[in-house]
N, C-alpha and C positions, 0 to 999 in steps of 0.2 A: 154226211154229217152223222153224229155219233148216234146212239139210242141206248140210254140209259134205264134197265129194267131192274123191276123186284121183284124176281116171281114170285114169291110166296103174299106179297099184297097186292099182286095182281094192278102195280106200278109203272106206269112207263114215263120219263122224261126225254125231249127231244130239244129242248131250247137252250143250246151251248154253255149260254151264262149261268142256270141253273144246273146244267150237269156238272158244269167246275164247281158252282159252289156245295155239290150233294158227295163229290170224290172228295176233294180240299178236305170237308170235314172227316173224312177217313183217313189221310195223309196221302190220298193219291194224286197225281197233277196232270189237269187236262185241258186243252187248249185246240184253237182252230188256228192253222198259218193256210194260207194262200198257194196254188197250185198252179199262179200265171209263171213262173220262171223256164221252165222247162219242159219240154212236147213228154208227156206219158211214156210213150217210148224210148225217153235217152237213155244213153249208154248211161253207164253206172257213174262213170266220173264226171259227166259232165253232169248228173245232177248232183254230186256232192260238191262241183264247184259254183253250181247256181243256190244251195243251200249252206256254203260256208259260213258266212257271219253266222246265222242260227248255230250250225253244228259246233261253230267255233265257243260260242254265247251260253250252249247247254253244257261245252266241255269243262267250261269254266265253273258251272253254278252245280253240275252234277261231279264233279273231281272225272270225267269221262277220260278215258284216253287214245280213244281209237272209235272209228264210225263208218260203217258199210253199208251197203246196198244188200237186201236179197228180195230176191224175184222168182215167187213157188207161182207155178200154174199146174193146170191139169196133167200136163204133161211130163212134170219134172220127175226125174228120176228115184225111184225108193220115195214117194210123196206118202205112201199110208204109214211106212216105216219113220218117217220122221215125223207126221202127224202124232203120233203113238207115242210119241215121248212127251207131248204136250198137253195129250187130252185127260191127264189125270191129276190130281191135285196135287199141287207142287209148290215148291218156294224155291230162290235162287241167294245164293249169296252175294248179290248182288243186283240196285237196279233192274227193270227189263224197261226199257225205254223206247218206242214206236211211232214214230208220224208217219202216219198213212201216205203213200204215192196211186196206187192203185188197188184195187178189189178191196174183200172187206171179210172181217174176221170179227168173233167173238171170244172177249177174257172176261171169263166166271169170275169171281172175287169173294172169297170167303171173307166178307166185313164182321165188324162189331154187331151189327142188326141185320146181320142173316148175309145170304147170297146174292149177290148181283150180279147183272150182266151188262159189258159194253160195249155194244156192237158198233162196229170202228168201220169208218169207211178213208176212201180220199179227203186229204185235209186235217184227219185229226190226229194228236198228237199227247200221247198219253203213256205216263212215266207208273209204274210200277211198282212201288220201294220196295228194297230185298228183303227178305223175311216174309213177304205178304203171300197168303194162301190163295192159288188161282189155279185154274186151266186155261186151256189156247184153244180153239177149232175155228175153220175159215167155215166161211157161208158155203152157200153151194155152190157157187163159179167156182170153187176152190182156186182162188186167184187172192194173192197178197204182195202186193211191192211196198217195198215201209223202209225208211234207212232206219240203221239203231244203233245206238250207242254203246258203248263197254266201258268199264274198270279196267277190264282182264276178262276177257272173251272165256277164260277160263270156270272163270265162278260165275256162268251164264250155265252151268249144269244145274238140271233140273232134282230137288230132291224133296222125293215122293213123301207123300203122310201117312198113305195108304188108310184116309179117313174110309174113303167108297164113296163121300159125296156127291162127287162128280157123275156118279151112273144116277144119282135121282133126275138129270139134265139132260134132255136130249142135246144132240149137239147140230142143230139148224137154227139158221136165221130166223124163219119164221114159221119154227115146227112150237108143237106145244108143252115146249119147254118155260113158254112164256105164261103155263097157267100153273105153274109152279112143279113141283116134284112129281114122278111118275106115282099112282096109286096099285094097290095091291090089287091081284083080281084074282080070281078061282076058274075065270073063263077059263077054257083051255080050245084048242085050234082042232 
């Protein structure tokens, strides 16, 4: 289930209905669907045929045109090189739309009333509108299986602000990026 932070108020929400009704007010949309259709393991197509009507439901209400499967583990090949494209703030022309199947990630979100985080696990399901300021980082399984949606797979390119935001964030589940921004020190090692 999701976990919805502010770090700078030192915020946390955990109760579905309030975290849709705390994104809703920012234009983002977030929801829980149900994980009985299909064993964690299936192959890619048999879970976009036990999640059809959905897939079919969002294509309709998002103008979607196409819908896949990806599945990053520890393992996965070039994984820091494609982390690296996500971990900095960004916007897409288009949608970034995500229901969780397995492991779990965090999307920063530069809102109206500061930064948040959504820490997404199995189950959740959370649309992104293009234009919106965010990064991406997995927890630490670095494990994420999520189907997603496209326009045009194409304008799912990531394009940077190069505000630096994103470095005041640790990028952990549950490092201390949750007490807000990194502070200044004069320590030295």
């Amino acid at each position: 289930m999701a976990v919805l932070r502010f770090p700078p108020e030192q915020r946390r929400e955990e109760d579905a209905g309030a975290i849709a009704r705390e994104l809703a007010a920012e234009g983002i949309h977030y929801e829980r669907w149900t994980l009985d259709r299909v064993a964690a393991d299936a192959q890619a197509d048999a879970v976009l045929a036990a999640y059809a009507d959905e897939i079919e439901a969002m294509k309709q209400r998002g103008g979607y045109t196409t819908a896949d499967v990806i599945d990053v583990e520890p393992g996965t090949p070039n994984l820091e090189a494609m982390l690296a494209k996500f971990d900095k703030e960004h916007t897409h022309a288009e949608d970034e739309v995500r229901f969780i199947l397995a492991g779990r990630g965090i999307f920063f979100l530069a809102l109206e009333k500061g930064i948040a985080s959504v820490e997404v696990g199995p189950g959740d399901m959370l649309s992104v509108p293009r234009g919106t300021r965010h990064w991406f980082t997995l927890c630490e399984e670095r494990r994420i299986r999520a189907i997603r949606w496209f326009q045009d797979p194409a304008g799912w390119t990531p394009h940077y602000t190069g505000s630096g935001v994103d470095r005041g964030y640790e990028p952990l589940c549950f490092g201390p990026a949750y007490l807000g921004p990194r502070a200044a020190t004069t320590i030295s090692a």
